[in-house]
N, C-alpha and C positions, 0 to 999 in steps of 0.2 A: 504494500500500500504506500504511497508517494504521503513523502512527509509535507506535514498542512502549515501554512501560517498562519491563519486565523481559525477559530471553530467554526465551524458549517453552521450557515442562519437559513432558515426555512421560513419561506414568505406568503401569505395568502395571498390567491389571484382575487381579487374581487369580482362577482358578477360571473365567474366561468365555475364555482367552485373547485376549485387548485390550489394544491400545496406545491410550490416550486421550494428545493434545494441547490442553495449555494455553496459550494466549496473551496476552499483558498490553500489552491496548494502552492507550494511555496517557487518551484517551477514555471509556472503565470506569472508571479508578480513580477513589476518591473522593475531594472536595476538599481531606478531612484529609490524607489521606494525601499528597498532593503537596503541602500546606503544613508537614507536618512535615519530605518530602524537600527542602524549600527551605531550611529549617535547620538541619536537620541532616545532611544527606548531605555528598558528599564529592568528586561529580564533577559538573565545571561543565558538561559537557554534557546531564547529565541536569538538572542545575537550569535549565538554559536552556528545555527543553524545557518541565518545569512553569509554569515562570514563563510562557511562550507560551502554553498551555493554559488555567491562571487567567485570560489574558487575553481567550481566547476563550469564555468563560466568563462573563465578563463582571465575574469579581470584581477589587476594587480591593485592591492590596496597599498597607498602610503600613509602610513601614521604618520603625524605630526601631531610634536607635545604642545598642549595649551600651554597659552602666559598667561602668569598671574598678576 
């Protein structure tokens, strides 16, 4: 099973009666968006997960230390 980024939200169709599921695997999302979750999010195990991902991806991360 393909590792997720966000949990799966199930939406009601209104008017057709329909439950549609959304799933966020972490493959879809786009570059920006797991380099922005790199800097700013909050749980290390989802940044471990990006960080894995950019790799398989093939992009290079450069750290730079914050000034204080």
């Amino acid at each position: 099973m393909p590792i997720k980024f966000k949990p799966s939200q199930t939406s009601y169709v209104k008017g057709q009666n329909k439950k549609i599921t959304s799933h966020f695997y972490i493959k879809q999302t786009p570059k920006e968006e797991l380099v922005k979750y790199i800097n700013e999010g909050q749980k290390p195990k989802i940044k471990l997960k990006c960080r894995n991902e950019l790799d398989r991806r093939g992009v290079k991360i450069n750290w730079i230390p914050k000034e204080a």
